[in-house]
N, C-alpha and C positions, 0 to 999 in steps of 0.2 A: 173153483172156477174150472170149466170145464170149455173142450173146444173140442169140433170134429178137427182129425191131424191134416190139414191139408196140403196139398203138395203142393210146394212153393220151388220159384226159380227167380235167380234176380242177374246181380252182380251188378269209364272212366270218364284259368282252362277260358284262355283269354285269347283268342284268337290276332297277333298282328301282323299286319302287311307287311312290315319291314321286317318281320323276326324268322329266320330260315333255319339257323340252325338243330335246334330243338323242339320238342313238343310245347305249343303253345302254354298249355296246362301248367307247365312247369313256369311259368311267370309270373303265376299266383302265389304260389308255394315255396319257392327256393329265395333266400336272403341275396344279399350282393354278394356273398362268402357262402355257397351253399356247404360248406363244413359246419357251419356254427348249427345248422340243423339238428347237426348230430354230435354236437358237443354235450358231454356227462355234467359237467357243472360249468355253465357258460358266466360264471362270476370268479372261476379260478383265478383270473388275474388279476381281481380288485383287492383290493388290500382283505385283512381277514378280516369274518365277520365279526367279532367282538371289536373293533374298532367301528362299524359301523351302525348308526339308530338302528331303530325297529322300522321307521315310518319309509326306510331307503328300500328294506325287502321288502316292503308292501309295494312299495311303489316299482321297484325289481319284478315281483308275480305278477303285480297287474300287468306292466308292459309287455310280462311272454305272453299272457292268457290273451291279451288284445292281439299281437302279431302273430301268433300262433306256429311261431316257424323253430320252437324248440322241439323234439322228439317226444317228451312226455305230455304237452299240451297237444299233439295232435292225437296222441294216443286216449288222451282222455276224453278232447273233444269225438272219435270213434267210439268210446263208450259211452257218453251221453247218447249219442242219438240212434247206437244202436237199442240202448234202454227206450227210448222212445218208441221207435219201430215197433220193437216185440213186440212194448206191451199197447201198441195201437192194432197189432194185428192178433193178438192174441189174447190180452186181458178183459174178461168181459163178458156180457150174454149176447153182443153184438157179433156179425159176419161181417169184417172186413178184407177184403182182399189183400193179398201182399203187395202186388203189384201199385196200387193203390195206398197202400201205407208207406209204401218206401219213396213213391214222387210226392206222396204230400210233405213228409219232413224232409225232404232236397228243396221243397221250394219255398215252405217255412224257411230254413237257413239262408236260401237265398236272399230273401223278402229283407233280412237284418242288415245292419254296417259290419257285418260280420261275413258277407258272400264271399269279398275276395282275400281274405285270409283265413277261412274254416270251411269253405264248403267241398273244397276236395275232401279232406280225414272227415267229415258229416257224411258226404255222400258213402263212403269207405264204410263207416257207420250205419248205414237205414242199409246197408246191402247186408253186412253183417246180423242184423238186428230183423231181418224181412226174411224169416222163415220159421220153423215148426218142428223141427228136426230134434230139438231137445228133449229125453225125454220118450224119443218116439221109437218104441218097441213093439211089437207086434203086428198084427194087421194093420195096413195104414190108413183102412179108412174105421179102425178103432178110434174113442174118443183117446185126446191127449188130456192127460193132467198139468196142471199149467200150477206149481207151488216156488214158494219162494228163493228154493236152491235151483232153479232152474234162472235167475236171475245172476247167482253165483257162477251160472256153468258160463251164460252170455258174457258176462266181462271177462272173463278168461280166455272166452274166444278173442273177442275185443283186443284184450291183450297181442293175443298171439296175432291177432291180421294186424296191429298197429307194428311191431315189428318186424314183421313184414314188408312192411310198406314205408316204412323209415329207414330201415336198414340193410334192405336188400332193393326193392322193386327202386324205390325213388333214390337209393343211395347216389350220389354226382358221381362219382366212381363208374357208375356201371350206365345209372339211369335204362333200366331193363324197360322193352315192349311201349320205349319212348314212343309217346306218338299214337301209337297203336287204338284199335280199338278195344273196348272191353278191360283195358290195363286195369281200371279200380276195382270191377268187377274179380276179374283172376287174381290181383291179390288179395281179396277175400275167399276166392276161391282155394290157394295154396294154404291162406292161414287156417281153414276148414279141414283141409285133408291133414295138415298136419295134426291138429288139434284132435281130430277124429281115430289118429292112428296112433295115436300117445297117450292118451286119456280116454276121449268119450267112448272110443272101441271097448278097450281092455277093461275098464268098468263098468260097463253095461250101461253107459247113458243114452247111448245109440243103438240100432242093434247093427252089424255088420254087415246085414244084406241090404240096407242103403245104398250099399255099393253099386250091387245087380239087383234090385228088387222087381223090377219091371219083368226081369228074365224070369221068375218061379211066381209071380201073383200078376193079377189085371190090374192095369191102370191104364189112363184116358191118354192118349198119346199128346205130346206135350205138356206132361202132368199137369194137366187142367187144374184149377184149381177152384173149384164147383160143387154142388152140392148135388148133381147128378148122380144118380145109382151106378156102382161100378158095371151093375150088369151088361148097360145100353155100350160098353165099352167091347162087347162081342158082336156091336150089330156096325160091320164093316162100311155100309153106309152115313152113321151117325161119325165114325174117326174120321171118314174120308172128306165127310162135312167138314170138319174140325181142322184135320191134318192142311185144308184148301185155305181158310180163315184163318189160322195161324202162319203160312206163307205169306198172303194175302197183308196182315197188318205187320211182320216184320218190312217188307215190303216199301211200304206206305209211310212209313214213320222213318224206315233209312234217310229214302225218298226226301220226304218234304222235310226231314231235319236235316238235312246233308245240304239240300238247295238251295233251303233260308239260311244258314250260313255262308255259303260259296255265296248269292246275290248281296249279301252287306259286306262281304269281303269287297268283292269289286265293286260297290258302293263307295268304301272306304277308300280303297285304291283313285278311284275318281275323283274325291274330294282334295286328298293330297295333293293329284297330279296339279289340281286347282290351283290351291295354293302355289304351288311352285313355279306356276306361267301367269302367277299373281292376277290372275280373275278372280280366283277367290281369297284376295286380301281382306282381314278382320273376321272370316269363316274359320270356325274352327272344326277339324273334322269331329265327328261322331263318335263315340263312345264304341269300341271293340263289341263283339257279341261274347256272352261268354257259353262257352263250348256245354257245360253241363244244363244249364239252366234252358237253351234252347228246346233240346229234345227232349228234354225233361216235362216244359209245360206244352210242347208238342203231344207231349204222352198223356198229359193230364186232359187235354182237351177230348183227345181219341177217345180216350176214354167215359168222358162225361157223354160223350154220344152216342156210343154205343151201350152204355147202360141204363139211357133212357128209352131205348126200345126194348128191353129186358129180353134180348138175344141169348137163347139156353146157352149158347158156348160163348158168352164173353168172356169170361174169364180166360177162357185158352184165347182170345183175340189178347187179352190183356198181359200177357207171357210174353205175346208176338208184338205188342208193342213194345215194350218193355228190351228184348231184344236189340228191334229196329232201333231204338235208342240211342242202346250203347255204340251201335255201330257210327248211329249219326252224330256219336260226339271225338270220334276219330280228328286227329290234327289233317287238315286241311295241306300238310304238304306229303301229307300218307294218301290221302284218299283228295284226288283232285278236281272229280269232276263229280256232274249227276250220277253218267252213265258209271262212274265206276263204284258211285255209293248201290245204286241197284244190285250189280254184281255181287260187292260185298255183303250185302244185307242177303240177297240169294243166297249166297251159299253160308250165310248164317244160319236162317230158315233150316237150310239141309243140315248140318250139323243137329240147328234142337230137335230136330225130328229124332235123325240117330242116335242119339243121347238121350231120351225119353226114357228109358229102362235104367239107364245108370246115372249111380251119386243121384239119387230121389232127395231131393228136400234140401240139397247142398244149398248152403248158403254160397252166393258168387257165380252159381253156372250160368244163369245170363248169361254175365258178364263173360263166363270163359267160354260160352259159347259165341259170339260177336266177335270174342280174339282169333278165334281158329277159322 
């Protein structure tokens, strides 16, 4: 199996009115006890297991793998779908986009009874799982070899962004970048760098000018992710195109993701106030929006429209969606209005431009682009 190496970029959920203190997102995922999260064997306290059936631990695994709120069930569900991801963007004779493969398995997980207890560590997952980096030595628009220990090295990463993300970023202790935009993203982002300076470096699975590669080879400024000749990468009008269009759709996707949530927010808010001056007795309000899944099928739509005009620089349009995204799924007591989702998502924009040259192919820089 064989694939040209493309340069991928990716990388954070229940929005309530009444909920002020914390990141919405965290309402999904945290138990009533968020410690139990991070408990090592959450049955310590039941009598031993040799006094207990077989059919109690079945029935014990089932209930974690349904709630999802133990540390190794999130960890695992991150490995499924980062397995998914890869091998949607990568396995194959087919050209699928990253950008592309990573909202369609967010919105698969979403689709199931499964959204609102797995689609946080899923999405954690297709961000993980949404790049090419494996593997990728040499020139980068060399083809990549795509073999079965490359599937060894993904769960590993896997690994390492799941504790990450259980043990550090979401830990209740800290709850780091609460809120924030790009959080899911940059903890795949941190489990990548670390993973890359411990392993994939010092073994040659990566090569180390990943880091700076932009700096000593040509590449399409916001590593497009295209089947374009590197060459047209030295004709300053064809980036300047590019560089405008990737502003342009972080932009737009901040924008209209940021909006559509702020308008069902005080949607919601109206509905309650209803209720409570009891006009709207026997109304129940509305179902929350949930933070990923907005900008998510916001991106999906984007996307389906600008590739059916088959636009030469979609793909850099679809980075820049993918961006505006993350930013538009920011908690809503972080970022409060339109105007300050524009701002944000601007100086998102400015960031992936700056960042173009470096961490080529990182799994998560989306995402840690949208945070900064």
């Amino acid at each position: 199996m064989r694939k040209r190496n493309h340069i991928s970029t990716q990388t954070s959920l229940i929005e309530d009115p009444h909920h002020t203190e914390s990141d919405p997102e965290e309402t999904t995922i945290q138990p009533s006890h968020p410690i139990d999260d991070f408990t090592l064997d959450s049955d310590a306290a039941a009598p031993s297991s040799r006094s207990l059936p077989l059919h109690f631990h079945a029935a014990s695994l089932a209930s974690h793998l349904k709630q999802g709120k133990i540390w190794w069930v999130k960890i695992l569900t991150i490995s499924i779908t980062a397995v998914f991801t890869y091998s949607y963007n990568n396995v194959g004779n087919h050209s699928t986009n990253v950008q592309i493969a990573i909202m369609t398995v967010i919105t698969l997980v979403g689709a199931t009874p499964f959204c609102s207890t797995h689609l946080i560590p899923a999405a954690i997952g297709a961000f993980a799982g949404g790049h090419n980096i494996i593997g990728s030595t040499g020139l980068i628009d060399n083809a990549n070899e795509i073999h079965y220990s490359n599937f060894g090295w993904l769960l590993l990463l896997s690994f390492a962004v799941g504790m990450v993300w259980c043990f550090i970023v979401a830990n209740p202790r800290w709850n780091i970048l609460d809120g924030y935009a790009g959080r899911l993203g940059t903890t795949t982002f941190i489990g990548m760098n670390l993973v890359m300076l411990t392993i994939f470096g010092p073994l040659g699975v990566v090569d180390w000018d990943r880091y700076y590669y932009g700096m000593v080879q040509v590449i399409h400024i916001a590593e497009e992710d295209a089947t374009l000749p590197l060459a047209s990468a030295w004709e300053w009008t064809e980036e300047a195109e590019l560089a405008i269009g990737y502003v342009l759709a972080v932009l737009w996707l901040g924008i209209i993701g940021g909006r559509t949530r702020i308008f069902h927010q005080k949607y919601i808010a109206q509905q309650f106030e209803s209720v409570d001056k009891g006009s709207g007795a026997g109304k129940q309000p509305p179902t929350p929006l949930n933070n990923v899944l907005v900008p998510v099928l916001w991106t999906m739509l984007s996307i389906f429209a600008v590739n059916v005009t088959q636009y030469k620089h979609g793909a850099g349009l679809f980075n820049g969606f993918a961006v505006g995204a993350y930013v538009a799924m920011a908690s809503l007591q972080k970022i409060t209005s339109t105007g300050k989702f524009a701002v944000v998502s601007l100086l998102a924009a400015g960031w992936g431009l700056a960042l173009t040259p470096f961490f080529v192919g990182f799994a998560g820089k989306s995402g840690f682009t949208s945070m900064m």
